[in-house]
PyMOL CGO cylinders between C-alpha atoms (Angstrom):
from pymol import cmd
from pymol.cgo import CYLINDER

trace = [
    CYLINDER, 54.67, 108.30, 164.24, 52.45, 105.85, 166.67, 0.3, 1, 1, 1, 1, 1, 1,
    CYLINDER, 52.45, 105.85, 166.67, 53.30, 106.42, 170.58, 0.3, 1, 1, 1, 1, 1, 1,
    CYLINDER, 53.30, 106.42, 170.58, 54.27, 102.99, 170.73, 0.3, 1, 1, 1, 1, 1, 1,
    CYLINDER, 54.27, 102.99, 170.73, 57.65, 103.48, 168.27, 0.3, 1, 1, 1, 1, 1, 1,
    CYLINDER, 57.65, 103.48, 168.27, 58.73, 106.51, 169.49, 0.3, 1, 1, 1, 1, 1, 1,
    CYLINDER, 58.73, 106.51, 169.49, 62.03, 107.87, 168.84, 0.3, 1, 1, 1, 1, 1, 1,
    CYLINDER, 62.03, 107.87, 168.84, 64.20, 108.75, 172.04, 0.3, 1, 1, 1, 1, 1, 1,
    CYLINDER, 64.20, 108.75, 172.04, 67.87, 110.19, 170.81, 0.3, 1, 1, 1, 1, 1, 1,
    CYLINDER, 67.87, 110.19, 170.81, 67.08, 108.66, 167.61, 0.3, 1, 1, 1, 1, 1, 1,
    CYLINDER, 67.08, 108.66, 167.61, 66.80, 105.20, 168.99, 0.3, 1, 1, 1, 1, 1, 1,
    CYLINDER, 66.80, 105.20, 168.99, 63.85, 103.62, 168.56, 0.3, 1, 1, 1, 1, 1, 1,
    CYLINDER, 63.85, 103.62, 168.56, 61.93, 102.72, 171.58, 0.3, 1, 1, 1, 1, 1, 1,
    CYLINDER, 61.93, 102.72, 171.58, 58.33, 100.09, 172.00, 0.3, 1, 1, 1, 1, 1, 1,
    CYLINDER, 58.33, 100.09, 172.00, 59.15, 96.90, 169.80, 0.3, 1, 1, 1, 1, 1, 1,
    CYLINDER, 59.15, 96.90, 169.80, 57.87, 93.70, 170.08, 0.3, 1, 1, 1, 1, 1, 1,
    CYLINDER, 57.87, 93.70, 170.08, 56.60, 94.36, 173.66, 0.3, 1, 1, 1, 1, 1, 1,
    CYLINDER, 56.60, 94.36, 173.66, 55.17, 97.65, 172.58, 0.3, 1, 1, 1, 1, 1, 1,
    CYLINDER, 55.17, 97.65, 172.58, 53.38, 95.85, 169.42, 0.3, 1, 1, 1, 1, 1, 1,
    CYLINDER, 53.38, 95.85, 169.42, 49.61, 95.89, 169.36, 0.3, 1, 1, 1, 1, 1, 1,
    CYLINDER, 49.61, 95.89, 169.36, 48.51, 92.23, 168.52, 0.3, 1, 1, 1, 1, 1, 1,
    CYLINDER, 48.51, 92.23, 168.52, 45.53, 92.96, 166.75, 0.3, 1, 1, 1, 1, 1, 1,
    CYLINDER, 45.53, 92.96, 166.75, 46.60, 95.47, 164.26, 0.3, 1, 1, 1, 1, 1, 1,
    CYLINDER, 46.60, 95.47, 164.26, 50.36, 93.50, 163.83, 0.3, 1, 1, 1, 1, 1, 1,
    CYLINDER, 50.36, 93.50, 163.83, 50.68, 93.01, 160.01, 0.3, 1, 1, 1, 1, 1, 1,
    CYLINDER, 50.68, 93.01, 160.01, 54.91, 92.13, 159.50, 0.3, 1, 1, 1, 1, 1, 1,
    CYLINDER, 54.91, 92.13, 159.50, 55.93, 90.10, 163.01, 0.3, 1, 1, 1, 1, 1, 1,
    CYLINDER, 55.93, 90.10, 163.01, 59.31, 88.93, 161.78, 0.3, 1, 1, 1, 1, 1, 1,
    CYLINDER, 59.31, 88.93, 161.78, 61.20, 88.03, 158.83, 0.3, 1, 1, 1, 1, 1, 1,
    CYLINDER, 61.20, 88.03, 158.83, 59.97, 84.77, 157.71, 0.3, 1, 1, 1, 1, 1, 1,
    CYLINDER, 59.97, 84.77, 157.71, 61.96, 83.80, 154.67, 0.3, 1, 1, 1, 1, 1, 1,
    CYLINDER, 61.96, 83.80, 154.67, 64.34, 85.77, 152.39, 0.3, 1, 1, 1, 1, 1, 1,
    CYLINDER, 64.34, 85.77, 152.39, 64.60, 84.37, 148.38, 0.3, 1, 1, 1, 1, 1, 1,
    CYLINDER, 64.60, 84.37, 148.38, 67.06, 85.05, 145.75, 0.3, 1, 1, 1, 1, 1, 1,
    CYLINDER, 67.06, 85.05, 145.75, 66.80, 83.96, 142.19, 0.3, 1, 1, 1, 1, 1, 1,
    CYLINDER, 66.80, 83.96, 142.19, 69.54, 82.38, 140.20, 0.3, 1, 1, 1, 1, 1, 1,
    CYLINDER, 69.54, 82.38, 140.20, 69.57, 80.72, 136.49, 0.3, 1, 1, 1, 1, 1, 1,
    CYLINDER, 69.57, 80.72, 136.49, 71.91, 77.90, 137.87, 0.3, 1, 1, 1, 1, 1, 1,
    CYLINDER, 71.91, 77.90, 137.87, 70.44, 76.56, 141.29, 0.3, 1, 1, 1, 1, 1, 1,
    CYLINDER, 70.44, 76.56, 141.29, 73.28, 74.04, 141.49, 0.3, 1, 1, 1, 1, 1, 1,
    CYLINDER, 73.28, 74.04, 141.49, 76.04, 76.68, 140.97, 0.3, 1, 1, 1, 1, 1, 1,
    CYLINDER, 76.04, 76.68, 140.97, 74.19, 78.83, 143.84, 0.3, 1, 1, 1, 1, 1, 1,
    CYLINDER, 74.19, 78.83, 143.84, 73.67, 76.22, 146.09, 0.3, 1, 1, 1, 1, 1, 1,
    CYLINDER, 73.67, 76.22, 146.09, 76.88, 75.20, 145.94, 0.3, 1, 1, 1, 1, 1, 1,
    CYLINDER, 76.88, 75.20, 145.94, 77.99, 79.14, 146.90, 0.3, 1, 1, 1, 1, 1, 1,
    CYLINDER, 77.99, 79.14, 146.90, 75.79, 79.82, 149.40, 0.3, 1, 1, 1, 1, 1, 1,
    CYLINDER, 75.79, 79.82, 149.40, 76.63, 76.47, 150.93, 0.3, 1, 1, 1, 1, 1, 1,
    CYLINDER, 76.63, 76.47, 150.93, 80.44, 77.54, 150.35, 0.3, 1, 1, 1, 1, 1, 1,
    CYLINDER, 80.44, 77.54, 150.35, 79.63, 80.69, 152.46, 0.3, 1, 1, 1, 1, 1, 1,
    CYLINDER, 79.63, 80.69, 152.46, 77.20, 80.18, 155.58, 0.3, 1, 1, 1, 1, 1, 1,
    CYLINDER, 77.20, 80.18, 155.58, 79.49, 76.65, 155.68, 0.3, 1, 1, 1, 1, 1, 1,
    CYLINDER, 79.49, 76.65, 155.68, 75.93, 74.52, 156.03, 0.3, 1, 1, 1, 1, 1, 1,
    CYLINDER, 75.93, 74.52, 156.03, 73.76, 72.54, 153.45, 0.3, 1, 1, 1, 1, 1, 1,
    CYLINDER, 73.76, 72.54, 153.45, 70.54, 72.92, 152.45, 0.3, 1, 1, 1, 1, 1, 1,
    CYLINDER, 70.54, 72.92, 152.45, 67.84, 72.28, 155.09, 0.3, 1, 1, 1, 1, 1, 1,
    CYLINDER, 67.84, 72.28, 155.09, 65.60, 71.32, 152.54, 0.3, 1, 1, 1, 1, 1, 1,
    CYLINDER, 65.60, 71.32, 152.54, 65.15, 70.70, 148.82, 0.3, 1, 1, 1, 1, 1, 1,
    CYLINDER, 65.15, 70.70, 148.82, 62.23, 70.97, 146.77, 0.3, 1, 1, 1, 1, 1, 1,
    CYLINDER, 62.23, 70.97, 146.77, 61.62, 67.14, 144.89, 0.3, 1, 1, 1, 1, 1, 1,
    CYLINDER, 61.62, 67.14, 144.89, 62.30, 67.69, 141.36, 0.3, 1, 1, 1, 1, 1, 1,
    CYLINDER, 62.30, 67.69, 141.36, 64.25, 70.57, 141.85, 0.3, 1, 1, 1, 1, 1, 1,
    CYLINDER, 64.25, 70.57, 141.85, 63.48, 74.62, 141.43, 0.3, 1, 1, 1, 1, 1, 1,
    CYLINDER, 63.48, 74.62, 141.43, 63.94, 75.58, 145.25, 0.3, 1, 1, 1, 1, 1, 1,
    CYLINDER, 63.94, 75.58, 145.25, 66.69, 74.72, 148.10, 0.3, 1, 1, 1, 1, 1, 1,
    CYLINDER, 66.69, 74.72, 148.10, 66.90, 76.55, 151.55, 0.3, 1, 1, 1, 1, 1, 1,
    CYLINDER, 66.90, 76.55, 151.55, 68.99, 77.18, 154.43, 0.3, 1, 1, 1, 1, 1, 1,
    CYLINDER, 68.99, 77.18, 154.43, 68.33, 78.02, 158.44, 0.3, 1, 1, 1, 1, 1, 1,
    CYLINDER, 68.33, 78.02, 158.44, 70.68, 80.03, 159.41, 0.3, 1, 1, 1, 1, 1, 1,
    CYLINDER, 70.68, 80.03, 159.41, 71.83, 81.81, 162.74, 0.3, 1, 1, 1, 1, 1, 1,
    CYLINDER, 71.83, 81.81, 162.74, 70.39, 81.14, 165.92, 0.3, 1, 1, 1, 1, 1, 1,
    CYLINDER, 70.39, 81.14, 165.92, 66.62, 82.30, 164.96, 0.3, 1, 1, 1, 1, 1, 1,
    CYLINDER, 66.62, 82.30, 164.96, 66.92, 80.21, 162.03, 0.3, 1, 1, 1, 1, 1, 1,
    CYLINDER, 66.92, 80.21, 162.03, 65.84, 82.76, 159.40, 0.3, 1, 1, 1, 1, 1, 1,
    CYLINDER, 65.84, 82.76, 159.40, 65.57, 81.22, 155.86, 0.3, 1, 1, 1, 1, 1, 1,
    CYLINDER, 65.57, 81.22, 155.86, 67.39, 81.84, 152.94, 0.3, 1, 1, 1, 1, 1, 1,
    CYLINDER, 67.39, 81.84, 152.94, 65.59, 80.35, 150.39, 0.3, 1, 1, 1, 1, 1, 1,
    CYLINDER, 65.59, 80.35, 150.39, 67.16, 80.02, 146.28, 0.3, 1, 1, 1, 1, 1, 1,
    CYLINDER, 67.16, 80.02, 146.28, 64.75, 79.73, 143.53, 0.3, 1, 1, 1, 1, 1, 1,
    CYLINDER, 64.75, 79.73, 143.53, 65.45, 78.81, 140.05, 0.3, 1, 1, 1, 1, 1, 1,
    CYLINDER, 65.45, 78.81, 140.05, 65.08, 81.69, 137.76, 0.3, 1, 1, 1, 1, 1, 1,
    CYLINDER, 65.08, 81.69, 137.76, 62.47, 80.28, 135.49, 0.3, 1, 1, 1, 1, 1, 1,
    CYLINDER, 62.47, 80.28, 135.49, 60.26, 80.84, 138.78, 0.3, 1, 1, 1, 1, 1, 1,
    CYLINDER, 60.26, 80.84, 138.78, 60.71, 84.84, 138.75, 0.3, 1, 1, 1, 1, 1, 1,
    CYLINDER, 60.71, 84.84, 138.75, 57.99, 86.87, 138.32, 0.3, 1, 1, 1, 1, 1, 1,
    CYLINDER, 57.99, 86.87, 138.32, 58.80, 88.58, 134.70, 0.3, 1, 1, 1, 1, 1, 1,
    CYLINDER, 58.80, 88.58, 134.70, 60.91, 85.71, 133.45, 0.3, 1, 1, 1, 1, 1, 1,
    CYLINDER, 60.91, 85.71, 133.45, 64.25, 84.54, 134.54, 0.3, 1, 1, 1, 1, 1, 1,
    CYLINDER, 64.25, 84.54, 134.54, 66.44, 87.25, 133.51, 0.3, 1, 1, 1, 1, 1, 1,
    CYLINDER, 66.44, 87.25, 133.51, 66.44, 90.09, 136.46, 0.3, 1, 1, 1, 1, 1, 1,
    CYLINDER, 66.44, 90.09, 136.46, 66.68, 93.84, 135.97, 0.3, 1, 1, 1, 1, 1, 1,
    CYLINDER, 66.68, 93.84, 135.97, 69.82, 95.57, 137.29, 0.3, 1, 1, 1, 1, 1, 1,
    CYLINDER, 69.82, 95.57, 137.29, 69.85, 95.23, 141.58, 0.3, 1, 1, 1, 1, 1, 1,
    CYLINDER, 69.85, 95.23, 141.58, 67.37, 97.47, 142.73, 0.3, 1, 1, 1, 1, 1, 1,
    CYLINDER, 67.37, 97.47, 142.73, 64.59, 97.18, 145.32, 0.3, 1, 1, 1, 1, 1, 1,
    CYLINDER, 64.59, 97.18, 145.32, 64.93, 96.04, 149.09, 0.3, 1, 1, 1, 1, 1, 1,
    CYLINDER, 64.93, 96.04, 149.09, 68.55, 95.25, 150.38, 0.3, 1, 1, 1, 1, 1, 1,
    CYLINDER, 68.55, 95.25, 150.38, 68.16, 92.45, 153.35, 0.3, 1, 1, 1, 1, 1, 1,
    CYLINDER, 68.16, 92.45, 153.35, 70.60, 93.16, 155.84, 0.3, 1, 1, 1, 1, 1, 1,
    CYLINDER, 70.60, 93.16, 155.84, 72.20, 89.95, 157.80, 0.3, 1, 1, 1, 1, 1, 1,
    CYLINDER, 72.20, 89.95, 157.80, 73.80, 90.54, 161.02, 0.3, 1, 1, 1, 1, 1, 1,
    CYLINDER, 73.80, 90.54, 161.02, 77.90, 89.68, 160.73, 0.3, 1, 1, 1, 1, 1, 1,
    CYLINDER, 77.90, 89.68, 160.73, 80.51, 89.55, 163.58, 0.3, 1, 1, 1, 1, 1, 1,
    CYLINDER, 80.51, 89.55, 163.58, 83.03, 91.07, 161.57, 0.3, 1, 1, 1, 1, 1, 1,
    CYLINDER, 83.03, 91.07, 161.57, 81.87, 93.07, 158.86, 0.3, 1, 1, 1, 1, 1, 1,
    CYLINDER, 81.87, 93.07, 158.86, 85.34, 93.71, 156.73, 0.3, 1, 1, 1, 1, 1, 1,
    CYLINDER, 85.34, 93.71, 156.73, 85.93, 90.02, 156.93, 0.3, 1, 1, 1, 1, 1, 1,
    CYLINDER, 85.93, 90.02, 156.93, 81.87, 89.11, 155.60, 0.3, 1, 1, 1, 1, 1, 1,
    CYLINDER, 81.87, 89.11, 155.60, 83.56, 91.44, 152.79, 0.3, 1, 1, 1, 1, 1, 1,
    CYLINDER, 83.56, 91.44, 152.79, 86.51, 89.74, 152.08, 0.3, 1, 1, 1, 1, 1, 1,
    CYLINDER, 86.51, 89.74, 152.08, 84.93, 86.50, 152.39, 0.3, 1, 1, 1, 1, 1, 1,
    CYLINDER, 84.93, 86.50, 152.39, 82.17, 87.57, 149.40, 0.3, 1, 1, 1, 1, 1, 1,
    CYLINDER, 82.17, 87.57, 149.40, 84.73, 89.21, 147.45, 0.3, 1, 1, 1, 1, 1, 1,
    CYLINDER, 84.73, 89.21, 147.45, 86.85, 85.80, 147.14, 0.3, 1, 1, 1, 1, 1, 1,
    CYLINDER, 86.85, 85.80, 147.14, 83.99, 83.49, 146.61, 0.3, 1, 1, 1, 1, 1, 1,
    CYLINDER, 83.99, 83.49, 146.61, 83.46, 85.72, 143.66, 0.3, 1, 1, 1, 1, 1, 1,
    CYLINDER, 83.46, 85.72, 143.66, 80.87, 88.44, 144.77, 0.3, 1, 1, 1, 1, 1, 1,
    CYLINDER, 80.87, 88.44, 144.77, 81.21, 92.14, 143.47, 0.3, 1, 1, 1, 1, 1, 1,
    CYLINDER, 81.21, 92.14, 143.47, 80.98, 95.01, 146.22, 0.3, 1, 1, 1, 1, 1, 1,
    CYLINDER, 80.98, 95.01, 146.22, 77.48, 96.72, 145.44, 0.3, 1, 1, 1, 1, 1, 1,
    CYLINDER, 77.48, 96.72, 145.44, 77.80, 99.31, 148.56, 0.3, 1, 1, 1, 1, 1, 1,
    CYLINDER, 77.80, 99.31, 148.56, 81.09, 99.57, 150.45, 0.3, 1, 1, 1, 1, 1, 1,
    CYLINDER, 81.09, 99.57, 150.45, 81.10, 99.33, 154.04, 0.3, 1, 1, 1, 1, 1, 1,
    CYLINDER, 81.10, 99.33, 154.04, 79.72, 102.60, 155.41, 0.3, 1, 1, 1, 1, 1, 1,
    CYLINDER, 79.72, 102.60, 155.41, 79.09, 103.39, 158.67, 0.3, 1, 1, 1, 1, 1, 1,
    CYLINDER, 79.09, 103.39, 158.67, 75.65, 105.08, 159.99, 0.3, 1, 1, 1, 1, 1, 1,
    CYLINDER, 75.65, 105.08, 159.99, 74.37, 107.53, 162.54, 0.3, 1, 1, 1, 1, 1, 1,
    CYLINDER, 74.37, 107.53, 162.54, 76.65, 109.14, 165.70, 0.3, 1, 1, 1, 1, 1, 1,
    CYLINDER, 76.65, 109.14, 165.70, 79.46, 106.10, 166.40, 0.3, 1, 1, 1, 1, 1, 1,
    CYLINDER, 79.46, 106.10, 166.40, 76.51, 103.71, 167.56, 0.3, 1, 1, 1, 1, 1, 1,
    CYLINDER, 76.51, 103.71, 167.56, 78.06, 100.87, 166.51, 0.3, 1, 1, 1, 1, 1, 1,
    CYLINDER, 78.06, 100.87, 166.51, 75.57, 100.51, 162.85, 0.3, 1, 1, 1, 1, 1, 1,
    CYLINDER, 75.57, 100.51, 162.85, 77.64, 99.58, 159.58, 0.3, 1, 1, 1, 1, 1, 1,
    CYLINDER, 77.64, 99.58, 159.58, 76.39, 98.23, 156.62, 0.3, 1, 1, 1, 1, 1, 1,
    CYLINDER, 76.39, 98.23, 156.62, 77.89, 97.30, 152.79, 0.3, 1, 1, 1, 1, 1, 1,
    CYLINDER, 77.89, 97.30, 152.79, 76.43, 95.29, 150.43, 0.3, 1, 1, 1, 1, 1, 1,
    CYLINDER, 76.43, 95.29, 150.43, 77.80, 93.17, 147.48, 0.3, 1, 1, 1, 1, 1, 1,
    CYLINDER, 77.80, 93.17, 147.48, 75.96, 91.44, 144.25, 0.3, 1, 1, 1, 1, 1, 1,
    CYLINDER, 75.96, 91.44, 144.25, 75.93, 87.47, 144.32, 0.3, 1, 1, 1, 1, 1, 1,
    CYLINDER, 75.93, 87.47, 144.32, 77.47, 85.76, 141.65, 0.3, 1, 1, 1, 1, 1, 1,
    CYLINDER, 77.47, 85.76, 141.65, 73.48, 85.51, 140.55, 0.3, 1, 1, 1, 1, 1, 1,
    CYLINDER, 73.48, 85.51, 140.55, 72.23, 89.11, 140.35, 0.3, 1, 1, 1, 1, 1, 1,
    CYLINDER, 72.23, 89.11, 140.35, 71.41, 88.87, 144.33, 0.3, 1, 1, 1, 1, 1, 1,
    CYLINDER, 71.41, 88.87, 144.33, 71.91, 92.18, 146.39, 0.3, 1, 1, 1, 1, 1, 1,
    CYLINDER, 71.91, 92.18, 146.39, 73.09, 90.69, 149.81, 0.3, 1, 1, 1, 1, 1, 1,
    CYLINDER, 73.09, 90.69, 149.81, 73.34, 93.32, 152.43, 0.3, 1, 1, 1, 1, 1, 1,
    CYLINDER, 73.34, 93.32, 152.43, 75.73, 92.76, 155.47, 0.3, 1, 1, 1, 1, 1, 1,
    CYLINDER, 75.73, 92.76, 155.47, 75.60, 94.62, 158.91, 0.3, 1, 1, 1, 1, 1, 1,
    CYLINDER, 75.60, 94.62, 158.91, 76.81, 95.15, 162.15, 0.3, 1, 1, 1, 1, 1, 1,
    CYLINDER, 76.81, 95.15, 162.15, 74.00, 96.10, 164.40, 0.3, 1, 1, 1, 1, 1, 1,
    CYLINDER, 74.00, 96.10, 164.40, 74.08, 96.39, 168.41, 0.3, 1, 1, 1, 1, 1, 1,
    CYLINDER, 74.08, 96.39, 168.41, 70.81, 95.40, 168.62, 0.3, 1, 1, 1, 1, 1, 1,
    CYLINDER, 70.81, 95.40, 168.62, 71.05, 92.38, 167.69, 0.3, 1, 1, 1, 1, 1, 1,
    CYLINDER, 71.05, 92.38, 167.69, 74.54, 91.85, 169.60, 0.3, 1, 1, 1, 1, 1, 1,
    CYLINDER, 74.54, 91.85, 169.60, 72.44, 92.68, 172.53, 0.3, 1, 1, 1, 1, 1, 1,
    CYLINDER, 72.44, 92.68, 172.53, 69.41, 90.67, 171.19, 0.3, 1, 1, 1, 1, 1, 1,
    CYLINDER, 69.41, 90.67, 171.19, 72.34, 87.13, 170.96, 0.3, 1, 1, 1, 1, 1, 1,
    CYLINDER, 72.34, 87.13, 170.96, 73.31, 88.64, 174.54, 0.3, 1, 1, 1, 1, 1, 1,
    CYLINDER, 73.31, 88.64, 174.54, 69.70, 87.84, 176.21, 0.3, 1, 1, 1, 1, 1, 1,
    CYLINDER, 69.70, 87.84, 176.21, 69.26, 84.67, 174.34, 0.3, 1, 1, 1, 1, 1, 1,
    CYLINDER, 69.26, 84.67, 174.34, 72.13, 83.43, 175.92, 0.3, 1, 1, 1, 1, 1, 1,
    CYLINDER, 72.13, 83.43, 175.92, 71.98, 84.77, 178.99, 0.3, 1, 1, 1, 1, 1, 1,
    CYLINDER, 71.98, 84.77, 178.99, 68.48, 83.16, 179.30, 0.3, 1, 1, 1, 1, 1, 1,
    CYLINDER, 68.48, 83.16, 179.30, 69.79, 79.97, 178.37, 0.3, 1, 1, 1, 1, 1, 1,
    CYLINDER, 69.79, 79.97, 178.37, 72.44, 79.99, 180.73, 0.3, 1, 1, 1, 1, 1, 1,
    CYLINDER, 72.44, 79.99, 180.73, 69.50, 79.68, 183.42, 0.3, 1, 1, 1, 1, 1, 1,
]
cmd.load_cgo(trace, "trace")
């Protein structure tokens, strides 16, 4: 492990301050995509569930995407036809993205009756930190991972702290 992400108590320690500039290759998430075979049916679900439309729309069709949260991270659907392999997806595997909830039993609910199927249940992690994640499968094929995290309570915290003046 480099000295500048070193583990104290098993909480990581260094991070963005800590981050050499010139050897930097993943700064922040930039966009998350899921695939669906019907782009209307998903856009009108995801815009069910974050509550917001589309940002954007791709003329012609094949790609809509939202901002959400206060960084604005991207949640981007693409039309199947577009997936690398052909539009029908293998059983959920791979990467989970994890979004930061409020409440997580109530993100639960919430997917469950828009018509999502639980993929992980909630679990939490380490020592009573605070870290709990489940995950659930889109009506699409999508794994969606949902979290509570501290750090990024604390994260929201600063922001608006800083804004505040």
């Amino acid at each position: 492990m480099s000295t500048s992400a070193r583990m104290v108590v098993g909480v990581p320690t260094g991070g963005t301050a800590a981050r050499r500039e010139d050897t930097a290759v993943l700064r922040e998430l930039a966009t998350v995509s899921c695939y669906a075979t019907d782009l209307a049916a998903a856009e009108r679900w995801y815009t069910e569930l974050l509550g917001i439309e589309p940002y954007y729309r791709v003329p012609g069709g094949g790609y809509v995407e939202y901002r959400i949260g206060e960084s604005e991270d991207e949640l981007g659907l693409i039309d199947a036809r577009y997936r690398p392999g052909g539009p029908v997806a293998p059983a959920p595997a791979g990467a989970v993205v994890f979004w930061d909830v409020d409440d997580l039993p109530a993100a639960i609910d919430r997917l469950v009756a828009l018509g999502a199927t639980v993929h992980e249940p909630l679990r939490e992690h380490g020592d009573g930190e605070g870290f709990a994640t489940a995950s659930v499968i889109d009506p699409f094929g999508n794994v969606l991972g949902v979290m509570v995290n501290p750090h990024h309570r604390a994260m929201r915290a600063r922001r608006t702290a800083a804004a505040a003046g």
